[in-house]
N, C-alpha and C positions, 0 to 999 in steps of 0.2 A: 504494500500500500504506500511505504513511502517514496520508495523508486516511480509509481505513477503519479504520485503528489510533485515530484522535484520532475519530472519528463512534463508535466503540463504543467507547471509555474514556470521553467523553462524557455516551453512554445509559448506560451502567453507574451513573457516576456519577449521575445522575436519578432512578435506579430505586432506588439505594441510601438519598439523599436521601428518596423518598418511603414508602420500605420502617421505616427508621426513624421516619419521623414516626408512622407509621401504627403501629407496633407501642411506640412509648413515650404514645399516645394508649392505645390498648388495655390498658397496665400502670396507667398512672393513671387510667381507670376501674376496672378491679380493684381496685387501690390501695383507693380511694374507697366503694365500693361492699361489695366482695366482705370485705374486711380493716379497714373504718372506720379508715383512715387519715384525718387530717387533715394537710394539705398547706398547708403556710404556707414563706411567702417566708424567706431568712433576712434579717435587720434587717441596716442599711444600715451598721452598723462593722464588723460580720462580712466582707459582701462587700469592702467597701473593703480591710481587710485579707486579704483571702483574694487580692484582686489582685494588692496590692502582694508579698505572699509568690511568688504565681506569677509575678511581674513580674522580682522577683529571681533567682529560677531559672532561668527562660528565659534570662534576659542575662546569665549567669554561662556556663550552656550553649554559647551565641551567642559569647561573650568566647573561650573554647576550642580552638572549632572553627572552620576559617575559613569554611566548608560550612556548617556549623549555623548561623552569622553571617548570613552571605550571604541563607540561607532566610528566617531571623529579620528580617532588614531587609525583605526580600520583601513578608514577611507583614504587616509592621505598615504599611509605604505603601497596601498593600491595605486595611486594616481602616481606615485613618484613612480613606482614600477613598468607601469605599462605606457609612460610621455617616452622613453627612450623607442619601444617596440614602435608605438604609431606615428613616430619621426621616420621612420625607417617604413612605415605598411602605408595605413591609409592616408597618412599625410601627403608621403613623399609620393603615392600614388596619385592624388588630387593637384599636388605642384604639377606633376609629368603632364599632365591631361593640360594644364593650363597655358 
């Protein structure tokens, strides 16, 4: 029972992944098209600070709770791990195409 609990939270999870991709493609052709939006990056003090804002938040969050820590720790061993892989996969993939 729990190998078909973790096989279909899984598929969910892929379906949802491509569900979204697929329909925030479809908003920003609207966007673009339908609305003459112009869609610009925000300039690079902006995100810096908008991390560090969110960076602060989260770790206050995380400081808290020892659950929300716990998570928090998680997440970031994760994210540190897998920016080297997708420098190298889906990124470098996405540069090549461009």
């Amino acid at each position: 029972m729990q190998a078909i609990v973790k096989v279909a939270a899984q598929a969910t999870n892929e379906d949802m992944l491509a569900e979204y991709t697929t329909r925030n493609q479809n908003a920003l052709v609207e966007l673009k098209t339908k609305h003459n939006v112009d869609v610009r990056a925000f300039p690079a003090d902006v995100l810096n600070t908008l991390k560090t804002l969110s960076d602060d938040v989260v770790a206050e969050v995380a400081a808290g709770d020892p659950l929300s820590g716990k998570v928090y720790e998680s997440y970031k061993t994760y994210r540190d791990q897998v920016k080297a892989y997708h420098a190298v996969s889906e990124q470098a993939y996405i540069n090549a195409r461009n």
